[in-house]
N, C-alpha and C positions, 0 to 999 in steps of 0.2 A: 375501535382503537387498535393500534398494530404498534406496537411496542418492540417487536421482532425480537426479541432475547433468547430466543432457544440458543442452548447452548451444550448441546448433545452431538458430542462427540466431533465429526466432520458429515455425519447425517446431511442430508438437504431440510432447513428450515420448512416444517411444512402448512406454516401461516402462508408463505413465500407459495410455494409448490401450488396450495389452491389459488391464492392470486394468477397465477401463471397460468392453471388449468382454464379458470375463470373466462378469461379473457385477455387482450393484450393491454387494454386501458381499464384500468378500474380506480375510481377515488378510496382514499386511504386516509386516512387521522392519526397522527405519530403521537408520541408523546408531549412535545414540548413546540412552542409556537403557536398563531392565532389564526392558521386557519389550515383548510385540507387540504388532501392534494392529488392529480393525478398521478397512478403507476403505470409507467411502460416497462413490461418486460420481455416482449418479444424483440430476437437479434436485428431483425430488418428494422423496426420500429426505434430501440435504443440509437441502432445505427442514425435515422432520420433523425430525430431530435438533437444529439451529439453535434453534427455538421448542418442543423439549420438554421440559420443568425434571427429565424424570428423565436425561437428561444435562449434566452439569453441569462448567464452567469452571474453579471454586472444589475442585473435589476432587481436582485434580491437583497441589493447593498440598503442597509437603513428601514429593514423590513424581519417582521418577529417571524420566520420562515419556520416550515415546518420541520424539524428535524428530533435527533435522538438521541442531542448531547442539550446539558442545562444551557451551557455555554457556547455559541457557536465557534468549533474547533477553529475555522478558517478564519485569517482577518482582511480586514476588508479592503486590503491595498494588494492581497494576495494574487497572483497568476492565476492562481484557480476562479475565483469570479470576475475574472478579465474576459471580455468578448473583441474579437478582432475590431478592428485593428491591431487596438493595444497590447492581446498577448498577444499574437503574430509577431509582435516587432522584440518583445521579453524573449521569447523561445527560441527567434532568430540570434537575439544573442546568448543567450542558455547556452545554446547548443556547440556553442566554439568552446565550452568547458568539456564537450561528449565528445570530441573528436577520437576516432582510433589512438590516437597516440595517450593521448589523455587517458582515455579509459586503460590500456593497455599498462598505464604507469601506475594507474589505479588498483588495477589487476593482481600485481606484485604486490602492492602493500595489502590484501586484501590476502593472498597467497599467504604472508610473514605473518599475519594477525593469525587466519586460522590456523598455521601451523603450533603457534605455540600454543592455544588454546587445546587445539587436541594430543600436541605432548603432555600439559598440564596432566589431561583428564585422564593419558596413560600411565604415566609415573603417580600418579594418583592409586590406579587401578579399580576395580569393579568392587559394588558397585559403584554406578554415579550418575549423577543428573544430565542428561542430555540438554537440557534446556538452559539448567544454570551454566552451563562450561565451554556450550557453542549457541543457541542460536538466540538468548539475550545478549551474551557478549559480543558476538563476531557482527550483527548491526551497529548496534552503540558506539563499540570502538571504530568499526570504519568509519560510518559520516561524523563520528567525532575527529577519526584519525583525519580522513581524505577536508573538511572542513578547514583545521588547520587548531581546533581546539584544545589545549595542554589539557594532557590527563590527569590532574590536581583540581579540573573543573569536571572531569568526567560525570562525574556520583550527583551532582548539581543539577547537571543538563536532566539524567536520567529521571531525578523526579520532576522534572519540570514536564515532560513530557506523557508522564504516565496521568499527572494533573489534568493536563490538557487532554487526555481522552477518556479520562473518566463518565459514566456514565448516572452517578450518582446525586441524587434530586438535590443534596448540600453543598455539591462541588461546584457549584458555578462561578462562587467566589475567589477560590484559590486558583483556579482553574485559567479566569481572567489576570489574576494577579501574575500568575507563571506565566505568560504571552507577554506582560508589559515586561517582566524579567528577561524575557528572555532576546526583546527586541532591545531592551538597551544594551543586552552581553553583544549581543550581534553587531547593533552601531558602532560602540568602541571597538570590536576587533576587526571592521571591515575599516575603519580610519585607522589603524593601525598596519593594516596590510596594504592602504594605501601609499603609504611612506615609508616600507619596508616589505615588498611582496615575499614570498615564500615560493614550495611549489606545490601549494594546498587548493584544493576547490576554491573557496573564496580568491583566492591570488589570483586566479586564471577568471574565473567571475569579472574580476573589478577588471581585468585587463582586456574586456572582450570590447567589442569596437566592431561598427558596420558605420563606414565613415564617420564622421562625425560623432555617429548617436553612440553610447553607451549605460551603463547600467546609473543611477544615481543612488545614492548612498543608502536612501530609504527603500529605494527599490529593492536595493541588492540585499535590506536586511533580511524584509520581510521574505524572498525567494531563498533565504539563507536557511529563514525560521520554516519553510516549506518543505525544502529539501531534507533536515532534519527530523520532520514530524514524520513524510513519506518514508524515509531512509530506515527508520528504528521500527515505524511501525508494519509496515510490508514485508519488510524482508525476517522484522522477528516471526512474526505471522509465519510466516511461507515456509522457513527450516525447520521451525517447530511442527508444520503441519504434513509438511512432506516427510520429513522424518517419520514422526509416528506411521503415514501409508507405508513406509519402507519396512520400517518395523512390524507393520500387521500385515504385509501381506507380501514376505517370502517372493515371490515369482518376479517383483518388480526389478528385486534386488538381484534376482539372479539374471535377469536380463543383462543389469546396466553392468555386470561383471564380465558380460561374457561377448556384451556389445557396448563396452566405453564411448564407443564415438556416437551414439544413440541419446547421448545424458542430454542436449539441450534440446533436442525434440521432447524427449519424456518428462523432462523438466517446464516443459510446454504444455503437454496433456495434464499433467498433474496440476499446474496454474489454473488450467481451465477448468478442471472437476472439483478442487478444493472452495468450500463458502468460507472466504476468507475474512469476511467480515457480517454482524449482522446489519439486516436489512439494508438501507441504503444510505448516500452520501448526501453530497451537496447540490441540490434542488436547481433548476430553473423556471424563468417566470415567461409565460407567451408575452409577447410585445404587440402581437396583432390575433383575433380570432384564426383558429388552424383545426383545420379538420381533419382526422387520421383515424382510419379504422371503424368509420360510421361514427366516430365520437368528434363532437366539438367543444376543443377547447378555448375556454375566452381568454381575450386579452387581459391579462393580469392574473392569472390561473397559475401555479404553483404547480409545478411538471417532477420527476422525480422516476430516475430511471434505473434498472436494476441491472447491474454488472451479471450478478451473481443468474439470473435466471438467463439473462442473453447466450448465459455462458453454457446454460444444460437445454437450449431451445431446440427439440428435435428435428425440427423442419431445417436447423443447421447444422446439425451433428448428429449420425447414426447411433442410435444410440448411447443416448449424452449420457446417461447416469451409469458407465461402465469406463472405468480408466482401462484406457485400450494403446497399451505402448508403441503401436506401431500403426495411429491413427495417420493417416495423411495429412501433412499441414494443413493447417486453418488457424487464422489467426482469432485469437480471443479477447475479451475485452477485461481482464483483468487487469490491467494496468491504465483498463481509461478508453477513449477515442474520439477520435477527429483530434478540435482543436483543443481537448483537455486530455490526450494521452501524455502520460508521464516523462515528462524531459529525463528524469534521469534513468531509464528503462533499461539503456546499457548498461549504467552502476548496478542497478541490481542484478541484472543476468550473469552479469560476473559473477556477483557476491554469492549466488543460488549454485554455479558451475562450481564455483573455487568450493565450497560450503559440502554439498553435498557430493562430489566428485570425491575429494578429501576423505569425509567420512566412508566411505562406500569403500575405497582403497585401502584406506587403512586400518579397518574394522570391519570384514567381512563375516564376523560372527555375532557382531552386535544383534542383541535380543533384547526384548522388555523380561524384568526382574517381577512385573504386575500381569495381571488378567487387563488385557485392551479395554475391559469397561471397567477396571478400577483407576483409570487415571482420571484426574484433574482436570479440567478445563475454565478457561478464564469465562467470570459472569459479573465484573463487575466495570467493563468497557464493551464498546462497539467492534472489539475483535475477535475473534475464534483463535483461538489457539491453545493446545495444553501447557497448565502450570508446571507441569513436570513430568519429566520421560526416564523414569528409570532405570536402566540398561544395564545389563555387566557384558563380558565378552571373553 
């Protein structure tokens, strides 16, 4: 059984670690689901499986798949268990919402949100929670802001999503309940943006067009409901996690002050050294026998690939398990790959630049108020990230 819950610190999981050492394919047994599954975690290997159509997304649809929530987080009309064709033709239109211009409008409101959040937390004064004041808030409110969602639904959305990642044997119930909530919040305000656009995410969504074809109502929910689960849960993850590296270890901070135009490379090492979630996501199924690495996998075999180790694979990174600010580009698989890498990856680069740029500039004295191994860290979802950063300056 591999239940992957360590939840120590931003450590490398080292259930994970011997899988990795192990081998590149090894069978695994998760918590929840009805049968086992292959692990890939080597980067060449993650790479092959990601971009080869005979494993496939879509064939885990109507299947008790292995996984690590009670409730499978993903629903089943979602882009994420889409295989080409079908998302090929979704991300082709996604992606007219990511254009420069778009993102760049994004940018500013994304700019005006952290700004007052970190006047809040100065006018406030020391100490204070780094966690409560920027990086729950400044997710949330963006893909609530950029969405087009009034903030009188804000507090609603927020538990609905924390439901839906729970990781707790009783949650499966509420868990589903908060999805079918949150897909009919979704319907009525994508028909409402229909008949009255905005210049919100959804607005630009519904208006995207590749001749003919466009999003349909339920498509656009469920990618609405997708973007929001990614949105809050990734990029809270990532400020929280980055932050505390900033905050434990002095040197990084002195770099990005003294080399500003450095921040989205380093914001790029740090993605790739941070486990930013435990164990693994959402599984695929072989569609035909495939052989890799001396292992044969059968047709109808449950495949299940690790972000997280592809990302410290040393045969791809010198020395993966050292954040090295002045690593020569390499791209990492933290946000996904091939044809399940993250459509809105722009949004978030933003949100990490704007986020942690911000902080960095305007709190260059920022220190933790705790001993690094008295903070908190979340144990009761499939995320990593500390419950609380207590800071003064």
């Amino acid at each position: 059984m591999c239940p992957f819950d360590f939840s120590k610190g931003l450590e490398f999981d080292p259930s994970l670690a011997a899988l990795m050492a192990r081998d590149s394919i090894t069978r695994i047994r998760l918590p929840y689901g009805d049968a086992d599954a292959w692990l890939v975690t080597g980067f060449d290997a993650v790479r092959q499986v990601t971009t080869d159509q005979r494993f496939s997304r879509a064939g885990i649809i109507g299947t008790d798949y292995p996984r690590l929530t009670p409730e499978p987080i993903v629903s089943p009309e979602s882009i994420n268990v889409m295989d080409p064709p079908h998302s090929t033709r979704l991300r082709r239109l996604a992606s007219q919402a990511f254009t420069k211009g778009h993102v760049e409008r994004m940018r500013r409101r994304i700019a005006r949100l952290a700004d007052t959040l970190l006047d809040e937390m100065a006018e406030q004064g020391p100490p204070a929670d780094l966690v409560r004041h920027l990086s729950n808030r400044l997710p949330q409110h963006t893909i609530f802001d950029v969405l087009g969602i009034v903030p009188d639904e804000w507090p609603r959305m927020e538990q609905y999503v924390h439901q839906l990642l729970s990781t707790g044997a009783d949650s499966r119930r509420t868990a589903a309940a908060a999805k079918s909530e949150l897909r009919t919040y979704f319907g009525e305000l994508i028909e409402n943006r229909r008949s009255s656009p905005g210049n919100d995410l959804i607005s630009a969504l519904a208006a995207a067009k590749d001749g003919e074809d466009a999003f349909d109502d339920q498509e656009l929910a469920v990618l609405a409901l997708t973007l929001m689960l990614s949105g809050i849960d990734t990029a809270t993850c990532q400020i929280s996690d980055i932050s505390y590296l900033l905050l434990t270890r002095p040197e990084l901070v002195k770099h990005l002050r003294t080399r500003p135009e450095t921040l989205t490379a380093v914001l790029n090492e740090l993605l790739r050294f941070i486990p930013f979630r435990k164990g693994v996501g959402i599984p695929r199924v072989a569609l035909e026998d495939v052989e890799m690495d001396g292992v044969r996998i059968r047709a109808g075999d449950f495949v299940h690939v690790s972000y997280l180790t592809a990302n410290r694979d040393p045969e791809r990174y010198l020395d993966p398990d050292v954040i090295d600010p002045d690593r020569p580009p390499a791209p990492h698989m933290t946000f996904g790959w091939g044809g399940h890498l993250c459509i809105a990856v722009p949004l978030a680069m933003a949100e990490l630049e704007v986020a942690i740029g911000r902080l960095v500039e305007r709190f260059p004295e920022l220190r933790l108020t705790v001993p690094p191994e008295d903070v908190r860290w979340d144990t009761e979802t499939i995320r990593r990230f500390p419950l609380e950063l207590p800071v003064t300056w």
